[in-house]
N, CA, C and O atoms as CSV, one atom per row, in Angstrom:
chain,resi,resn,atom,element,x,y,z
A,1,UNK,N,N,-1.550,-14.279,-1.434
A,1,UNK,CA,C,-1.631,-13.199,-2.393
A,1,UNK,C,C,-0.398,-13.253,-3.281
A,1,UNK,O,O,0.730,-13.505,-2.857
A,2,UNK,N,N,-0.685,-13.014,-4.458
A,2,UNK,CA,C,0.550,-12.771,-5.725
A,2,UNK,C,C,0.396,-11.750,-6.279
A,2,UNK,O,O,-0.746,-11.438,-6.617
A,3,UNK,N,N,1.198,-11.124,-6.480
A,3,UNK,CA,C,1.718,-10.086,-7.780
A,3,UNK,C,C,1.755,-10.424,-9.764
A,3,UNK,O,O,2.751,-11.046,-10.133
A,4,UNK,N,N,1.175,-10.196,-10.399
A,4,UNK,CA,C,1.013,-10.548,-11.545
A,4,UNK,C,C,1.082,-9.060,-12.474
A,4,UNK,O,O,0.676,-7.925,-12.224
A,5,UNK,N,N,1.741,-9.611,-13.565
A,5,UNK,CA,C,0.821,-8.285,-14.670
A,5,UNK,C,C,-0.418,-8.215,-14.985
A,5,UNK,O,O,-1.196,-9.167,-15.047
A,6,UNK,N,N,-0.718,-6.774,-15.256
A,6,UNK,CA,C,-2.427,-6.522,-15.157
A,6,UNK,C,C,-2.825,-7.050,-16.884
A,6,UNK,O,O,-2.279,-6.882,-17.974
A,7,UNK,N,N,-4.291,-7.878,-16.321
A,7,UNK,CA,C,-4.386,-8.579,-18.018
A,7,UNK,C,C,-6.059,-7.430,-17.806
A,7,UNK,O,O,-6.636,-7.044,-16.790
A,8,UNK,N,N,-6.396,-7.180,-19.524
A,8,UNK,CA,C,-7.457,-6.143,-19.582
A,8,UNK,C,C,-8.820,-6.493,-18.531
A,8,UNK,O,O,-9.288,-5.446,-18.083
A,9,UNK,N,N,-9.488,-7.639,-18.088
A,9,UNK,CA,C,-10.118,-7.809,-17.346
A,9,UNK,C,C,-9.724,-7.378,-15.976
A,9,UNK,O,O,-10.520,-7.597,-15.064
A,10,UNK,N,N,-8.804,-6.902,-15.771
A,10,UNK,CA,C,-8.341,-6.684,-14.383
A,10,UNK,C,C,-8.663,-5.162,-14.386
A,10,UNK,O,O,-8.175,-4.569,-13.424
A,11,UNK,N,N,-9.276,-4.508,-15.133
A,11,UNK,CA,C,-9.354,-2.806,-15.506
A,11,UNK,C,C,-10.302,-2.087,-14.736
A,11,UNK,O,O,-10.219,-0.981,-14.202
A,12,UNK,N,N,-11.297,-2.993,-14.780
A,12,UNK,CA,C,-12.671,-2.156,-13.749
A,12,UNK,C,C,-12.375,-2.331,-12.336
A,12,UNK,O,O,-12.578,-1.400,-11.556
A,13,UNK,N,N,-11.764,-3.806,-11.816
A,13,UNK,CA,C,-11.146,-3.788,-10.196
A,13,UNK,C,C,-10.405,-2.427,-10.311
A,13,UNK,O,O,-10.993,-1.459,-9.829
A,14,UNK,N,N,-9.316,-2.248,-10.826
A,14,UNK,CA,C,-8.169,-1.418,-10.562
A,14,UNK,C,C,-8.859,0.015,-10.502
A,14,UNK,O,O,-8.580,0.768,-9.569
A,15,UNK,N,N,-9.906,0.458,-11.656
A,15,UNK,CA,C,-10.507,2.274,-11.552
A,15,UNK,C,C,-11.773,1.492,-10.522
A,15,UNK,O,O,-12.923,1.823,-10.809
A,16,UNK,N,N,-11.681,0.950,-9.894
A,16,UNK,CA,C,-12.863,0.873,-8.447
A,16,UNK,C,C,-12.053,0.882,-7.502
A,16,UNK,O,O,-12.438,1.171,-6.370
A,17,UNK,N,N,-10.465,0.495,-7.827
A,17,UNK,CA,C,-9.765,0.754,-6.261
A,17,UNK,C,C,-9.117,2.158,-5.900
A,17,UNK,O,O,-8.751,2.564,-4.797
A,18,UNK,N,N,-9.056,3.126,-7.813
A,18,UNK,CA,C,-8.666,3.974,-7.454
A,18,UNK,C,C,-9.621,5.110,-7.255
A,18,UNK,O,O,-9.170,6.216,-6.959
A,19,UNK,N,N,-11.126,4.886,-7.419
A,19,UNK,CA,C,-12.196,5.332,-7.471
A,19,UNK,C,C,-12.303,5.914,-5.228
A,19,UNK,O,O,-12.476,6.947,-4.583
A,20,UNK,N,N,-12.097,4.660,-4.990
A,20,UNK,CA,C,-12.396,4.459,-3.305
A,20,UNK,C,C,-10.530,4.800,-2.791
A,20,UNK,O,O,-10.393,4.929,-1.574
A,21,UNK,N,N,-9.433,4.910,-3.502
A,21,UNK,CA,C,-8.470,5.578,-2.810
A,21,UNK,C,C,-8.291,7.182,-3.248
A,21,UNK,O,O,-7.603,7.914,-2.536
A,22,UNK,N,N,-8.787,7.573,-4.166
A,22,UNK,CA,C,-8.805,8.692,-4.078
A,22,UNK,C,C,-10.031,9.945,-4.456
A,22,UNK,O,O,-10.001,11.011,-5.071
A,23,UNK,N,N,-11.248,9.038,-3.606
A,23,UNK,CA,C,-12.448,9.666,-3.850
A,23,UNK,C,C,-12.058,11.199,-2.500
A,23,UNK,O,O,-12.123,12.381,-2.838
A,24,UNK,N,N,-11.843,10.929,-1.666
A,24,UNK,CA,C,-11.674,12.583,-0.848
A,24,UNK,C,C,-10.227,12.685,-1.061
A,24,UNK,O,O,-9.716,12.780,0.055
A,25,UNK,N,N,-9.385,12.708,-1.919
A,25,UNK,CA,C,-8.248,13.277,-2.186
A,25,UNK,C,C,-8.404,14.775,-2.776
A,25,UNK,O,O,-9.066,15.054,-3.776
A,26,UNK,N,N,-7.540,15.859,-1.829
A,26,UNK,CA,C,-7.927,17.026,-1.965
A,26,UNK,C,C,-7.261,17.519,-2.993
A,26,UNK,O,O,-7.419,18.740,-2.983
A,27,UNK,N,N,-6.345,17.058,-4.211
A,27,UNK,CA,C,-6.330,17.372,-5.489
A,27,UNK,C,C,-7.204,16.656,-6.318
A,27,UNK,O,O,-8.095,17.426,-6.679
A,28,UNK,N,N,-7.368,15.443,-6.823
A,28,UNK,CA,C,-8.511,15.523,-7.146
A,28,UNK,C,C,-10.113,15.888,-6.809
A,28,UNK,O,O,-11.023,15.708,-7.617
A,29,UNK,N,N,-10.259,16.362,-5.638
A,29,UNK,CA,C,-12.051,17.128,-5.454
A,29,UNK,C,C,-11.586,18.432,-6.187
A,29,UNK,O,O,-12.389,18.809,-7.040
A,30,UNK,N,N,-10.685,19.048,-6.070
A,30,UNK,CA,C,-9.982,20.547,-6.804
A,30,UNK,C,C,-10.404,20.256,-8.147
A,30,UNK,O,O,-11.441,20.797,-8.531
A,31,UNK,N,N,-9.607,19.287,-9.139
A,31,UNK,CA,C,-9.504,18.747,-10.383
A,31,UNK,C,C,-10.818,18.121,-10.809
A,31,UNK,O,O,-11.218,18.166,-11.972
A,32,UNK,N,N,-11.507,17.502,-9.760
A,32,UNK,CA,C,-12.381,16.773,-10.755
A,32,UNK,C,C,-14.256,17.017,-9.627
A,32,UNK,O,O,-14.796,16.085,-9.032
A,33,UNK,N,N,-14.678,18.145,-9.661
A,33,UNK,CA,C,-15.689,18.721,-8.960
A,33,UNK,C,C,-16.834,18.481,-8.801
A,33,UNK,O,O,-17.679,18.560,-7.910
A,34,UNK,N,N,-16.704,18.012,-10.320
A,34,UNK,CA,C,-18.097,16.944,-10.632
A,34,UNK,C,C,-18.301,15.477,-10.197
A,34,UNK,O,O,-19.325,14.865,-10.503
A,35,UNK,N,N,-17.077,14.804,-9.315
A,35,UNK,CA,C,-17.192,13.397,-8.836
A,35,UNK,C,C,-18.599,12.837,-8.243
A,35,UNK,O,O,-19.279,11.821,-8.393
A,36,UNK,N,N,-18.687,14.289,-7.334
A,36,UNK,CA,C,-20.323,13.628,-6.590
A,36,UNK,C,C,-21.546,13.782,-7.459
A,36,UNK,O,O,-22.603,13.341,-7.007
A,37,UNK,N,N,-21.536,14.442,-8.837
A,37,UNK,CA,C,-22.694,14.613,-9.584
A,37,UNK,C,C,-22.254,13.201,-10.322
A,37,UNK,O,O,-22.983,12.221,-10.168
A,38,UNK,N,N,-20.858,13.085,-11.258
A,38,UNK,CA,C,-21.288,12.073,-11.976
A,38,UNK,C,C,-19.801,11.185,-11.909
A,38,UNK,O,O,-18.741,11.135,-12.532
A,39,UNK,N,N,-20.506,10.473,-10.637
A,39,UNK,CA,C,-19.510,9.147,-10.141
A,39,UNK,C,C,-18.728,8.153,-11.359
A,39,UNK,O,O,-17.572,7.733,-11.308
A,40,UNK,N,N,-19.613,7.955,-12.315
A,40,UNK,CA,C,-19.325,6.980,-13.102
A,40,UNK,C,C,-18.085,7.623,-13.982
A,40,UNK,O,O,-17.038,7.055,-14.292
A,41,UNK,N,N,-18.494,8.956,-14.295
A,41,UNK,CA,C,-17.339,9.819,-14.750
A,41,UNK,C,C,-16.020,9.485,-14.239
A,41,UNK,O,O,-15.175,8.726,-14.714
A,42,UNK,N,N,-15.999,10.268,-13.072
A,42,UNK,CA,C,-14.999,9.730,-11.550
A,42,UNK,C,C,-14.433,8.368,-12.248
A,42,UNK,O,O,-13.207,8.278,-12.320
A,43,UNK,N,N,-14.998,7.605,-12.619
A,43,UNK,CA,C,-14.249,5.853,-12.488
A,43,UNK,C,C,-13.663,5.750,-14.145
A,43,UNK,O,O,-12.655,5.178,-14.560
A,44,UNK,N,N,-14.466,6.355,-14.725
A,44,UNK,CA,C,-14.209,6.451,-16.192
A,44,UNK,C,C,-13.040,6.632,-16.282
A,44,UNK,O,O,-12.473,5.676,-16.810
A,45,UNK,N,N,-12.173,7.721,-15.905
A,45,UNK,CA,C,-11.477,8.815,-15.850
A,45,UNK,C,C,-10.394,7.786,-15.890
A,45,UNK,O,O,-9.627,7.550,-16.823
A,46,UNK,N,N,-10.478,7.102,-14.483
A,46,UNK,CA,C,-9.488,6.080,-14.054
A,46,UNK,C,C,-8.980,4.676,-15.159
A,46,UNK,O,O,-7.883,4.189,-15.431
A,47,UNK,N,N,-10.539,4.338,-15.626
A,47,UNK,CA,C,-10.418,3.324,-15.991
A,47,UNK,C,C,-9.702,3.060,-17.407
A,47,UNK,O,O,-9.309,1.995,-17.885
A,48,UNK,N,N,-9.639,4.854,-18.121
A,48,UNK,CA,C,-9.102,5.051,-19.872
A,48,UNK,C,C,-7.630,4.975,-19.536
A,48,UNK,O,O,-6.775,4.280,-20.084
A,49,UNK,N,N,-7.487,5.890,-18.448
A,49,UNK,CA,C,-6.110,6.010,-17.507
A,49,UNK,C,C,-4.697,4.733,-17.751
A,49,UNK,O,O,-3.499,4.762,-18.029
A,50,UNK,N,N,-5.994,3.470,-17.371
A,50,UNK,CA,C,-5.509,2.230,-16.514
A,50,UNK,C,C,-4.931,1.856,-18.339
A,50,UNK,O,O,-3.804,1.615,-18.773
A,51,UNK,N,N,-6.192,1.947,-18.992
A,51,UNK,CA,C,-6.208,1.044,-20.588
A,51,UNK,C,C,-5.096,1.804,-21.502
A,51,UNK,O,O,-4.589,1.310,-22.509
A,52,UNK,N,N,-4.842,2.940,-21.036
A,52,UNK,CA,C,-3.578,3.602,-21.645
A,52,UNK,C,C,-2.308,3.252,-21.667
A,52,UNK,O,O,-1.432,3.172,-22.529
A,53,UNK,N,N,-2.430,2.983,-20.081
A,53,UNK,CA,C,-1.133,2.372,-19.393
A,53,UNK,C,C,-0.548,1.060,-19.667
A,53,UNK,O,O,0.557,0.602,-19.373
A,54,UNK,N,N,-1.390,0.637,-20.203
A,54,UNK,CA,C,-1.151,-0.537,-20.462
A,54,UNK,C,C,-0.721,-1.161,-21.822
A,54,UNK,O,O,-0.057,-2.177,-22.028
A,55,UNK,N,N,-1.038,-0.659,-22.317
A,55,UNK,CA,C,-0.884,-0.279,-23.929
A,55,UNK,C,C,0.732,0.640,-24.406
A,55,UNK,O,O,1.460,0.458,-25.382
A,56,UNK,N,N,0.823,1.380,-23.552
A,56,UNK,CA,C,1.562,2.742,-23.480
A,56,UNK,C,C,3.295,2.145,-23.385
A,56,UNK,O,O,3.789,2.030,-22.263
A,57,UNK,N,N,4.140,1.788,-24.643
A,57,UNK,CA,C,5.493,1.661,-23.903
A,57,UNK,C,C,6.486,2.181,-23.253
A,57,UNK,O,O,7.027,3.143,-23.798
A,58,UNK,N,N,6.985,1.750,-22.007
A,58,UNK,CA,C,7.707,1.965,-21.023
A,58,UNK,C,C,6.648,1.820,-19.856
A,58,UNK,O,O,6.840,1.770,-18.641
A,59,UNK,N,N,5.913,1.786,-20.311
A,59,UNK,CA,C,5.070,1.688,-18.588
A,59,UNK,C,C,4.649,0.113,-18.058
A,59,UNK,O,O,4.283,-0.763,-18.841
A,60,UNK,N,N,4.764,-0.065,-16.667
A,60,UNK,CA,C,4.909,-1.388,-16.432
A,60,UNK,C,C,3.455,-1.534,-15.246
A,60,UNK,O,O,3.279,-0.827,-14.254
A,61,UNK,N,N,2.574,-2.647,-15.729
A,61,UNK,CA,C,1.418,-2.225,-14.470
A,61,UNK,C,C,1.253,-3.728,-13.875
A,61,UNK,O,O,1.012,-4.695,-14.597
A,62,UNK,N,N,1.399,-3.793,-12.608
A,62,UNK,CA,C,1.003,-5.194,-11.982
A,62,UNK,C,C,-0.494,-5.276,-10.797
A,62,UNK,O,O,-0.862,-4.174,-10.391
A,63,UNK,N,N,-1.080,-6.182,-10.423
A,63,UNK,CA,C,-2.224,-6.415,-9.905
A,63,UNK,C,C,-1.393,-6.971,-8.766
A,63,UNK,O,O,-0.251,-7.429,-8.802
A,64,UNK,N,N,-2.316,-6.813,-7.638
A,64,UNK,CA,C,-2.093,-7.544,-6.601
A,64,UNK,C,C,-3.568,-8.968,-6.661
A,64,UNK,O,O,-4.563,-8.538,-7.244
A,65,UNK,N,N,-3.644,-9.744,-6.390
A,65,UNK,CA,C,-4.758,-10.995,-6.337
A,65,UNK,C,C,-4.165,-11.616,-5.298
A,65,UNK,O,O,-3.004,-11.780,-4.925
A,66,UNK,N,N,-5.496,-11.995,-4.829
A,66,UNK,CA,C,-5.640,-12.559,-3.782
A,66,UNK,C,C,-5.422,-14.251,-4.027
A,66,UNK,O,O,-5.716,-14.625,-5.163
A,67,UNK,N,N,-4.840,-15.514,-2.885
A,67,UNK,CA,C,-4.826,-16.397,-3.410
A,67,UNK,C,C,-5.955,-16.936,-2.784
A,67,UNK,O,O,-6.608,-16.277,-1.974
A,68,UNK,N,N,-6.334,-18.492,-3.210
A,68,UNK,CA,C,-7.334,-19.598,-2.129
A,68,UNK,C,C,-7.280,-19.408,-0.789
A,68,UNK,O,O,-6.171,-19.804,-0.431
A,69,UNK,N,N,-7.945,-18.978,0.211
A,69,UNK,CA,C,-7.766,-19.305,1.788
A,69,UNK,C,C,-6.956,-17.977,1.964
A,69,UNK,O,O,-6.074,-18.250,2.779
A,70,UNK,N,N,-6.849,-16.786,1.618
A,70,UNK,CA,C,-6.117,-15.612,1.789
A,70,UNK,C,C,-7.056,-15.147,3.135
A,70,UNK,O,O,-8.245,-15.448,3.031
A,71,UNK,N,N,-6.671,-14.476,4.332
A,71,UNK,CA,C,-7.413,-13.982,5.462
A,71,UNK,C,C,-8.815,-13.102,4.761
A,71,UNK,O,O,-8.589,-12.144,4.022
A,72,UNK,N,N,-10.011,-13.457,5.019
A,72,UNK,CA,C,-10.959,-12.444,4.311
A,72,UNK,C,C,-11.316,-12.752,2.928
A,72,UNK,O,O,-12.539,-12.672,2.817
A,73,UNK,N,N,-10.793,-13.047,1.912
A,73,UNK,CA,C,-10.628,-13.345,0.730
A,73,UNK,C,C,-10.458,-15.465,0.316
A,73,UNK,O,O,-9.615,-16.239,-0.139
A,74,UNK,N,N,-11.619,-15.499,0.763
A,74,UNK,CA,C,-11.713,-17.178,1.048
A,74,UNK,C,C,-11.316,-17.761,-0.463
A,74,UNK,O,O,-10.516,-18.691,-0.558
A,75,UNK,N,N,-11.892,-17.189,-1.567
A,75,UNK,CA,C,-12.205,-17.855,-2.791
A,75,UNK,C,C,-10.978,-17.710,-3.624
A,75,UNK,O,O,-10.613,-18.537,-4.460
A,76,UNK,N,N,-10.413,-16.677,-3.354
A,76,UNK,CA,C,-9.256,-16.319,-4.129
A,76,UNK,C,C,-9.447,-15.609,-5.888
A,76,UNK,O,O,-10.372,-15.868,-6.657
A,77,UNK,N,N,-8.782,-15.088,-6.037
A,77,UNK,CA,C,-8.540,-14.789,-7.559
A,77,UNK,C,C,-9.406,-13.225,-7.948
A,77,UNK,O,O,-10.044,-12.908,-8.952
A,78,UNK,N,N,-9.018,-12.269,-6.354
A,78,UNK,CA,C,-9.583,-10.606,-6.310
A,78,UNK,C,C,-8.417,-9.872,-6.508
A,78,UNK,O,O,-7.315,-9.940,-5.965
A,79,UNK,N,N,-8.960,-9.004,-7.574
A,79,UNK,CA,C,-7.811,-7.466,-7.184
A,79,UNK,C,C,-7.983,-6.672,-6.209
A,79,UNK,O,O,-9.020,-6.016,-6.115
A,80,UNK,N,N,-7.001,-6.595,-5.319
A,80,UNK,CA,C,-7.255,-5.630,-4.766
A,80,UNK,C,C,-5.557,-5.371,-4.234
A,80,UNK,O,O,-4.906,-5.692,-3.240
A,81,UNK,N,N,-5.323,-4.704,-5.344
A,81,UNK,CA,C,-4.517,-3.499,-5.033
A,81,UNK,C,C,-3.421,-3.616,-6.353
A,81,UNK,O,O,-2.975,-4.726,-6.646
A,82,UNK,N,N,-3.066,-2.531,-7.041
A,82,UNK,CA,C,-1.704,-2.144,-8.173
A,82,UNK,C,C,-1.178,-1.425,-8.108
A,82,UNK,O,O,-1.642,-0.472,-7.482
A,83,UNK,N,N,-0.191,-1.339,-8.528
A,83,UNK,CA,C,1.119,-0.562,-9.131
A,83,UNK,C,C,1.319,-0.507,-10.552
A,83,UNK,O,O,1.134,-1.529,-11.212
A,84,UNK,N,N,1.749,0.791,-11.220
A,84,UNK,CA,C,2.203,1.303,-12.138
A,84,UNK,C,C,2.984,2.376,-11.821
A,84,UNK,O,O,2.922,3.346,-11.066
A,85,UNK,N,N,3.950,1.783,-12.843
A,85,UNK,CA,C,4.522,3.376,-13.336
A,85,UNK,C,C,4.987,3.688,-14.590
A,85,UNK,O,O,4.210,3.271,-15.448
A,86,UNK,N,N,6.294,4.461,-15.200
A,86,UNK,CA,C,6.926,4.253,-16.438
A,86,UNK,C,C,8.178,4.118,-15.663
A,86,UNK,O,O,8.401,4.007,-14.458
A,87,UNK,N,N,9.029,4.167,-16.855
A,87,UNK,CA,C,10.562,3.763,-17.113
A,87,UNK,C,C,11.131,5.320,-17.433
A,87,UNK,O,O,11.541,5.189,-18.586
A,88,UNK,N,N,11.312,6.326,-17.156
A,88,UNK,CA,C,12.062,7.527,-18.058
A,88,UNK,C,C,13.670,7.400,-18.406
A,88,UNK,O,O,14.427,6.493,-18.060
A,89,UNK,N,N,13.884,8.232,-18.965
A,89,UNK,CA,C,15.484,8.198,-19.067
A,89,UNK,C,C,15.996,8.285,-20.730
A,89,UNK,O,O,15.257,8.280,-21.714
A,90,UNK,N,N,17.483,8.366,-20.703
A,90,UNK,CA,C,18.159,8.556,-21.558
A,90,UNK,C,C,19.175,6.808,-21.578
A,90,UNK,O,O,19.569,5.865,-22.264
A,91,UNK,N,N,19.143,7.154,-20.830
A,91,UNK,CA,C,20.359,5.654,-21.163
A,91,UNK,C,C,20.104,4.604,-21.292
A,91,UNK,O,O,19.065,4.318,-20.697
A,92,UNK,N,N,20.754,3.442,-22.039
A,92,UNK,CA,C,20.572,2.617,-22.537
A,92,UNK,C,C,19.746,1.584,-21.736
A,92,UNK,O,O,19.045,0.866,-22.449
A,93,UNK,N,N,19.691,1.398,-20.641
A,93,UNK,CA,C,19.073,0.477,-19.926
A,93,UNK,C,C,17.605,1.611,-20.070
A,93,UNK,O,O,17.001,1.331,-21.105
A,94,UNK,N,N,17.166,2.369,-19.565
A,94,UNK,CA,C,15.852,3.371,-19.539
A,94,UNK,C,C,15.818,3.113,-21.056
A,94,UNK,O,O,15.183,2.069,-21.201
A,95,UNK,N,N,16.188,3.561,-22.189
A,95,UNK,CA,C,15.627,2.819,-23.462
A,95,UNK,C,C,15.150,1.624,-23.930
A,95,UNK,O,O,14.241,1.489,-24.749
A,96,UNK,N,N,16.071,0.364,-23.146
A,96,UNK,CA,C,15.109,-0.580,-23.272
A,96,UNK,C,C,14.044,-0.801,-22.603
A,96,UNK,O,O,13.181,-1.661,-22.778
A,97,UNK,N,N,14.111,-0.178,-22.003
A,97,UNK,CA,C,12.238,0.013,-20.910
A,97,UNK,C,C,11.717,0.685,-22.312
A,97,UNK,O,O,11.011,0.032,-23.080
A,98,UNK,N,N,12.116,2.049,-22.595
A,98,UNK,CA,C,10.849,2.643,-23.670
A,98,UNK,C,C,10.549,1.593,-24.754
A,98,UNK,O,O,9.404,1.898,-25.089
A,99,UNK,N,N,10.786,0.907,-25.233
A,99,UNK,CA,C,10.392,-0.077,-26.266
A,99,UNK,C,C,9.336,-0.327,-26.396
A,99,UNK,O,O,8.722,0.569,-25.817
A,100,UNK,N,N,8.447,-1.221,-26.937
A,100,UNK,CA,C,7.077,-1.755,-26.237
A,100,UNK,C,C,7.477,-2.956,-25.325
A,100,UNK,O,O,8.556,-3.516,-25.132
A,101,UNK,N,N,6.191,-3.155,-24.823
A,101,UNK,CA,C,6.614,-3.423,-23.468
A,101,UNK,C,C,5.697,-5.037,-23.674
A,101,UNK,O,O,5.013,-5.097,-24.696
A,102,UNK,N,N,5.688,-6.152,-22.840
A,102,UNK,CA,C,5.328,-7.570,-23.236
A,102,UNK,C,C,3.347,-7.098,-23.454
A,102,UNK,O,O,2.590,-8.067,-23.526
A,103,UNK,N,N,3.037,-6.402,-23.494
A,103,UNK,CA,C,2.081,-6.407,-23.999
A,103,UNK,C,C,1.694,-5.791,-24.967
A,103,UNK,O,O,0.528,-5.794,-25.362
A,104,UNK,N,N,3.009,-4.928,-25.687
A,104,UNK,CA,C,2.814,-4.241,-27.271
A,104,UNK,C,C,3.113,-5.318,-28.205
A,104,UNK,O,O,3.011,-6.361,-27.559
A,105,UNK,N,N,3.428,-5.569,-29.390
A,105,UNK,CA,C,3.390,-6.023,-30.468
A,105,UNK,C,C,4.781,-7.105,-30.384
A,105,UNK,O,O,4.988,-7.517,-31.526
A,106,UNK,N,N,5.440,-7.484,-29.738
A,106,UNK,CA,C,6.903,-7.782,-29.241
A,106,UNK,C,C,5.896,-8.637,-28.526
A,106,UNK,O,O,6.535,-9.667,-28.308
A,107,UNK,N,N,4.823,-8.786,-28.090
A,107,UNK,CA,C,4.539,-10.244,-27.148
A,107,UNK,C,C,3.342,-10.606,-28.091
A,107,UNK,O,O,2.640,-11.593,-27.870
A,108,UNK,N,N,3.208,-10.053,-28.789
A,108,UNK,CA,C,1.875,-10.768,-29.918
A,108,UNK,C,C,2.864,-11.113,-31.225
A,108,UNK,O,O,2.557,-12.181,-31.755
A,109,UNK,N,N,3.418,-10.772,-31.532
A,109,UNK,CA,C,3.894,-11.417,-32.868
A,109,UNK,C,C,4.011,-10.101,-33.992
A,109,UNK,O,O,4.264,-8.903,-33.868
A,110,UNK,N,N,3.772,-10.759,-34.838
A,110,UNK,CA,C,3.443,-9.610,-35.871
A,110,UNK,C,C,2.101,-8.792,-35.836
A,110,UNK,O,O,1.167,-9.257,-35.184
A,111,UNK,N,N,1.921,-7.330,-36.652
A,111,UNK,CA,C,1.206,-6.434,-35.881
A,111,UNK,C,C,-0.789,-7.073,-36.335
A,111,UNK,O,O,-1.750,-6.687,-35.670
A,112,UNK,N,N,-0.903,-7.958,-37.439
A,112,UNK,CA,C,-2.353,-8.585,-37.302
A,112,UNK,C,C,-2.594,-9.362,-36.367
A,112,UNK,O,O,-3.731,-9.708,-36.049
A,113,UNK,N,N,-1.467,-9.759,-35.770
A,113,UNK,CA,C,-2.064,-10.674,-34.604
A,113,UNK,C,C,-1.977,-9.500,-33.191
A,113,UNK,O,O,-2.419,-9.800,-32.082
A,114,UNK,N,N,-1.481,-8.477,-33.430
A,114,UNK,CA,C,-1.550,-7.607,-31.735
A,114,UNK,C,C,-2.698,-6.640,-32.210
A,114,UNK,O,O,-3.109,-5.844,-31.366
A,115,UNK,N,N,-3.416,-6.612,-33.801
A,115,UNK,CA,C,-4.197,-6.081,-34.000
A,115,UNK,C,C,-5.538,-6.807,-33.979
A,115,UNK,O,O,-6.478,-6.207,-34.501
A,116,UNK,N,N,-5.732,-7.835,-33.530
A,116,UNK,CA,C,-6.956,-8.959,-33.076
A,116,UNK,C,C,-6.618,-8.836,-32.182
A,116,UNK,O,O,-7.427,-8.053,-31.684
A,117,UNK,N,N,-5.510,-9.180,-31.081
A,117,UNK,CA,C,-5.663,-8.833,-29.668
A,117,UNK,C,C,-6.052,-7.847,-29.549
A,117,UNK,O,O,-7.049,-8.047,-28.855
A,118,UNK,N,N,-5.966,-6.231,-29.837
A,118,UNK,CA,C,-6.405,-5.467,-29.678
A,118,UNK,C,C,-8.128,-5.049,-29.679
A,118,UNK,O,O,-8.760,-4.689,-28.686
A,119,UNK,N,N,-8.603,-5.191,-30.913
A,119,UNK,CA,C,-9.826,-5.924,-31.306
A,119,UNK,C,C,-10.745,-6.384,-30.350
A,119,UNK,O,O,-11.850,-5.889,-30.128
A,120,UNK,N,N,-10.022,-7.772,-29.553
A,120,UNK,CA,C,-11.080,-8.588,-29.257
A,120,UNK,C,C,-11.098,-7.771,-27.374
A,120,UNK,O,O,-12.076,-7.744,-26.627
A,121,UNK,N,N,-9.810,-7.258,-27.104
A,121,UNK,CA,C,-9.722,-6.407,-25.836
A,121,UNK,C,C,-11.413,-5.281,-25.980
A,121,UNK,O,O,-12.437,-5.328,-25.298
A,122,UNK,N,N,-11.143,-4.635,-26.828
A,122,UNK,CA,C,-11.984,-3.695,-26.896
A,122,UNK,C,C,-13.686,-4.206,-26.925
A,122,UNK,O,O,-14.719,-3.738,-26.447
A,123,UNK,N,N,-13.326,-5.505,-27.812
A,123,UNK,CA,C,-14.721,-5.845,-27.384
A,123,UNK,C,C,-15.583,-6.438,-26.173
A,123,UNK,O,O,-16.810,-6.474,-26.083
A,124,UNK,N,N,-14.695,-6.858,-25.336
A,124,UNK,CA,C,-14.946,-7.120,-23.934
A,124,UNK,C,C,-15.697,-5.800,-23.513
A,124,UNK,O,O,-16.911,-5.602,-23.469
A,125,UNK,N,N,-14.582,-4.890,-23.195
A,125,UNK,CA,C,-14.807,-3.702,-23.012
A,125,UNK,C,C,-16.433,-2.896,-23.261
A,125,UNK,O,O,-17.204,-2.365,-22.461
A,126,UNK,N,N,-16.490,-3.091,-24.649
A,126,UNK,CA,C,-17.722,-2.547,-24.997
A,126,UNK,C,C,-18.912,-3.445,-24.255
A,126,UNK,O,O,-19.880,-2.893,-23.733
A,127,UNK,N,N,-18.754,-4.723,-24.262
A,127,UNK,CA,C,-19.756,-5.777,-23.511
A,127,UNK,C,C,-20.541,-5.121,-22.335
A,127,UNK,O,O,-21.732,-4.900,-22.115
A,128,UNK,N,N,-19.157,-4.862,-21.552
A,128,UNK,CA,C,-19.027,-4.591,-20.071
A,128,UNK,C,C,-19.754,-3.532,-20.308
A,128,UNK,O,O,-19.990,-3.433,-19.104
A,129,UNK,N,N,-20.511,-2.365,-20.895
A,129,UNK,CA,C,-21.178,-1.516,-20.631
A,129,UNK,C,C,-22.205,-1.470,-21.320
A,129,UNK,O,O,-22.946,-0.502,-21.147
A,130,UNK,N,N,-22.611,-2.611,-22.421
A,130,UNK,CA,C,-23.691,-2.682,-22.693
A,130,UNK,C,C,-24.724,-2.745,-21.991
A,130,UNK,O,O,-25.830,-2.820,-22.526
């Protein structure tokens, strides 16, 4: 197993893992009441969450994947399991966290080329629920 940054295909694993870790969590059944009427909602919720975060500077999100021959995980190359968080702060080191972050415009180039990455992200996206 490795640790990686989360790339946009990694979005529906991650709101299905947080779908099944915090489906009987007793603040969200409080917060979100409608889970057992409309599940897909439930994952939705997670999944705009995940695409925010990712996008969002100062916040840093990594995947866990599985490798070749991992116990259980024969084939290799599954999410199952992440971390996120942000960066807060005032001081100079916590500011360079707020910046954008290697997946804002600082790892694409200039902003037509992080605006086709952006673009072609979203159109996956839309695929996936056609």
């Amino acid at each position: 197993m490795h640790i990686r940054p989360v790339k946009p295909e990694d979005f529906s694993s991650t709101a299905s893992i947080s779908v099944d870790a915090f489906w009987n969590d007793e603040l969200y059944a409080y917060t979100n009441v409608w889970r057992e009427q409309f599940p897909i909602d439930f994952r939705n919720l997670f999944l705009r969450w995940h695409q925010l975060r990712y996008w969002s500077p100062g916040y840093v999100f990594h995947v866990a994947v599985t490798d070749e021959g991992d116990h259980g995980h024969e084939e290799g190359g599954k999410v199952v399991g992440y971390a996120t968080w942000e960066r807060r702060g005032t001081s100079d080191v916590a500011r360079s966290w707020q910046k954008d972050t290697y997946w804002g415009r600082e790892s694409f180039g200039d902003s037509t080329t992080c605006l086709l990455h952006i673009l072609t992200w979203v159109q996956q996206c839309s695929n996936e629920y056609s």
